[in-house]
N, C-alpha and C positions, 0 to 999 in steps of 0.2 A: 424454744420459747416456753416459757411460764406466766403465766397468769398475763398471757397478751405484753409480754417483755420480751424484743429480741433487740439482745445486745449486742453494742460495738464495739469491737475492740480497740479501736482507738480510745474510744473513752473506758474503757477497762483501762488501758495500757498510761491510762493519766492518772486514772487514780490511783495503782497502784506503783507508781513513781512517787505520788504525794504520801499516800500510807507509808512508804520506805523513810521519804525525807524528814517528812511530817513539817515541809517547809515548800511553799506554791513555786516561790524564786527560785528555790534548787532543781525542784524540782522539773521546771519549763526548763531551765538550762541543762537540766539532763538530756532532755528531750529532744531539744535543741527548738524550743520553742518561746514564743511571747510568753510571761505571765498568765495574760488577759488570757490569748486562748486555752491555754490547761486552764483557769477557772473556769472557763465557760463550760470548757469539755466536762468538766467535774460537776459541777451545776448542771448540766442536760442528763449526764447521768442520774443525778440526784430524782429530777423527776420523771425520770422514765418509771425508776425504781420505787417512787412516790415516798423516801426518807434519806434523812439526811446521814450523810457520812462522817463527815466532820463539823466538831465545832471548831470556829475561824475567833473566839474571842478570847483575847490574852493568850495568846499563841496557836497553833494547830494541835487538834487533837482530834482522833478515830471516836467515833460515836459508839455506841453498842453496836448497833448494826453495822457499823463503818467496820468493826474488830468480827464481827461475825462473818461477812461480806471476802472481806482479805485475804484469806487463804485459799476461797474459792475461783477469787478473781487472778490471781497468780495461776490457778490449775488452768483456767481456762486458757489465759495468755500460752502457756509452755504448751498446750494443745493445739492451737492457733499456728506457735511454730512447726509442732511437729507434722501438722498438716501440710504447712508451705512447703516445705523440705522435700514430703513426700513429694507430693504430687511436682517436683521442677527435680525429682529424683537425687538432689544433692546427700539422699542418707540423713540418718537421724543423728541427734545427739544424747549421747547419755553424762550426765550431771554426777557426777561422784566425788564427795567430800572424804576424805580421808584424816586420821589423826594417830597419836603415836608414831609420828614423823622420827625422832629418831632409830625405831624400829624398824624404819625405812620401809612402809606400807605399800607404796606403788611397784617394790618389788614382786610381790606376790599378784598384786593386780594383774602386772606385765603379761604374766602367763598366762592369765585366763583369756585375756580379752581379746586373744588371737580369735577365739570363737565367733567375736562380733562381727566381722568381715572389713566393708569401708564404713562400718560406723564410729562417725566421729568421739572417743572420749572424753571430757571434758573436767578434769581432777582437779581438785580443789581443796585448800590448808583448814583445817580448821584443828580449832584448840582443844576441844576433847569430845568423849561421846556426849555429855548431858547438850553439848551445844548444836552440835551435830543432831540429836533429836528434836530440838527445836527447829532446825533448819526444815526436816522431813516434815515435819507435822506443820510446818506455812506454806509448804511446796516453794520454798529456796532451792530445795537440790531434789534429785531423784533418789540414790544411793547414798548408803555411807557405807565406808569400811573401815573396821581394828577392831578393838577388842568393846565388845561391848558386857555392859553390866547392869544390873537393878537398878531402877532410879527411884527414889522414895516419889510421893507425894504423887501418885498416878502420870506423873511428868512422859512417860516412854508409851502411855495407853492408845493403843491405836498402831504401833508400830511394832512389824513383825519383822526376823533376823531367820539367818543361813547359818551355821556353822561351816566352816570351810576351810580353815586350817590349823592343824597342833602344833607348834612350832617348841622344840625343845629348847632352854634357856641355858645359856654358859655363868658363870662365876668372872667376873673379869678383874683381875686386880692388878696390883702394881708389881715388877719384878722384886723389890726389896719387902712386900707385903710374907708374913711368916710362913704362908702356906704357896707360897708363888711355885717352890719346889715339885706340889702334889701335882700326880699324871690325872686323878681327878679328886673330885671331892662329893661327901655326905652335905646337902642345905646344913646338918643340924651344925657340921664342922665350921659354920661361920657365924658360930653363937656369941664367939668373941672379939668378931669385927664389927663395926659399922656400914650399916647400909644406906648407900649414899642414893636419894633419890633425886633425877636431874628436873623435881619440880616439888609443887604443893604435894605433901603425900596423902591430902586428903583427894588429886586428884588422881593420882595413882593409886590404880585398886587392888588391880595384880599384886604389887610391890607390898601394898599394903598388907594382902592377905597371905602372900608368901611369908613375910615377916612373923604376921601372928602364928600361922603354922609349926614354925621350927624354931619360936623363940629366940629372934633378934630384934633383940630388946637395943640395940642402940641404932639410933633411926638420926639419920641428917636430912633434909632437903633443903631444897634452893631454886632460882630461878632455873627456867629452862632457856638456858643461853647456846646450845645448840650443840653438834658431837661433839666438836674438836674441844668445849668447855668442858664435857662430860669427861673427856679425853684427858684431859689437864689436871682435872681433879685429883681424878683416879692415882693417875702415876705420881703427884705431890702429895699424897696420903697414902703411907705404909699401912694405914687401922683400916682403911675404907675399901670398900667391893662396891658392885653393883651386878646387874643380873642385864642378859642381853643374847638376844636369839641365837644360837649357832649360826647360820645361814647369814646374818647380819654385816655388811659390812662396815667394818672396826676403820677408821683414818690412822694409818701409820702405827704399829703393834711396837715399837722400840719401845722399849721402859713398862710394855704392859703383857699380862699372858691372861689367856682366856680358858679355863679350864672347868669342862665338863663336868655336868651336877647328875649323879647317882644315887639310889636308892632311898629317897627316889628322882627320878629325872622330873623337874618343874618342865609343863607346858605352857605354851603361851597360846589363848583360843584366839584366832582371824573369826571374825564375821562378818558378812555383809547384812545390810539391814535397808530396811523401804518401810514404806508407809502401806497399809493394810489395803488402804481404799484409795490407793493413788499405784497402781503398778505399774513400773516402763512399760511399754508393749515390747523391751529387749530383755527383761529381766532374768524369764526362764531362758533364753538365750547364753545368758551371761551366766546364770548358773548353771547349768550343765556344761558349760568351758570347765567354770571352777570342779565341776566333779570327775571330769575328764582328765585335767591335769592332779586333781587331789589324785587316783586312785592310780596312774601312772609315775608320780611319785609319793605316793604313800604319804600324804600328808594327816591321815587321819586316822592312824595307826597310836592306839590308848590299851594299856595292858594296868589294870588298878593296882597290880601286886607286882609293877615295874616304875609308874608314872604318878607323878601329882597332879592335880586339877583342883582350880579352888570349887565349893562345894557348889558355888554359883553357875558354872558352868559343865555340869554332871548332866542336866538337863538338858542341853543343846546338842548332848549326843545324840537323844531319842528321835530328834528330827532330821538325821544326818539318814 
């Protein structure tokens, strides 16, 4: 209780159904209720809390306090559950967003999470990290994992990360590509290929900073229409490479050859990431899995006068 408020969470659980839809009809049929009662519900809220939440005129919209209110009202709910669960001993849930889907990120999850015991997983697509940090910071999700990086404009503030795995990158190109012959290759050796990225390369950062590093200067991108598309590209462009984890797995290798990158070997950083002031009660759970499995297969094995790392991520050793 604060200031003689102790909240329901039903009506928690109404208004932040309406904050999501920003619409009362969606929102009750979410619910699986009347209209009338989610207003109500939201209206009793309103004065318990003595302001209002939303303005209702010329469409729904979050008030200041409504956009203040929001993120806390989702923490509470997710704690509500995690209470149920407890106490009827059904196990908790852990919320984990993941991105960099074609790098095939839930691989590496797999390993860890044997630590959690019957705790239920619960992974989840999303589109990149900047989105992914806003999910943590509304308490949408618990975790996220891939690669994370700087976000300008304070956008990631409040939100602290794990490093947890180096993954070395291959060279992938087409069998009639000029160097498809080489048993491996120098980054700088594919100064006069194109690198094909299978999105926005504004929203690949890796890619991008690899690029600026070793001077490949001819840069493609495109949608990201999924492996088998990346897959297609590749092998109908003799000019074009792209860069992808060793460990990764490739859909059907005919027409392509994946050939390891030397002196130096590009890493690819894993990290998991949470919110500062929002911790799972599994999280150091979950991370001592990942350092258990990191240190039994040497996942975070970096030698500077062996290995690349963009300059961003030098710093997520020191926490390792």
């Amino acid at each position: 209780m604060v200031s003689g408020v102790d909240l329901d969470l039903v009506l928690v659980r109404a208004f932040v159904a309406t904050a999501e839809e920003l619409h009362f009809g969606r929102a009750a049929q979410r619910l699986t209720t009347s209209q009338q009662v989610l207003s109500k519900r939201v209206a009793r809220l309103e004065s318990l809390l003595g302001v209002r939440l939303f303005e209702r005129e010329g469409g729904t919209r979050l008030t200041e306090a409504g956009e203040r209110f929001a993120p806390a009202a989702r923490e509470a709910l997710a704690a509500g559950e995690r209470a149920v669960a407890a106490a009827l001993g059904t196990g908790q849930v852990v919320r984990i967003d993941v991105w960099g889907h074609l790098y095939a990120p839930m691989r590496t999850v797999a390993q860890a999470v044997a630590a959690l015991g019957p705790v239920r997983l619960e992974p989840g697509p999303a589109r990149d990290w900047p989105s992914v940090a806003e999910m943590l910071l509304r308490g949408d999700t618990d975790l996220g994992f891939g690669r994370v990086h700087p976000l300008g404009g304070g956008r990631d503030a409040g939100l602290a990360q794990r490093l947890v795995r180096l993954e070395p990158v291959d060279a992938v190109v087409s069998t009639s590509h000029a160097l498809a012959g080489a048993a491996e290759l120098r980054p700088a050796d594919l100064r006069d290929s194109t690198l094909w990225c299978p999105a926005e390369l504004t929203r690949l950062d890796f890619l991008r900073r690899f690029a600026d590093e070793f001077g490949i200067t001819r840069r493609q991108d495109g949608p990201n229409l999924g492996l088998d598309h990346l897959v297609e590209h590749i092998r109908g462009d003799a000019a074009c490479f792209t860069l992808f984890p060793t460990d990764a797995p490739l859909p059907d290798y005919a027409g392509l050859r994946s050939i390891p990158l030397t002196a130096p070997t590009p890493l690819y950083a894993w990290s998991l990431a949470w919110r500062e002031t929002r911790r799972h009660p599994l999280l150091d759970v979950l991370l001592r899995g990942f350092a258990d499995v990191g240190r039994a297969r040497r996942w975070l094995e970096y030698a500077p006068e062996r290995d690349w790392l963009p300059d961003t991520d030098h710093a997520k050793l020191a926490g390792v």
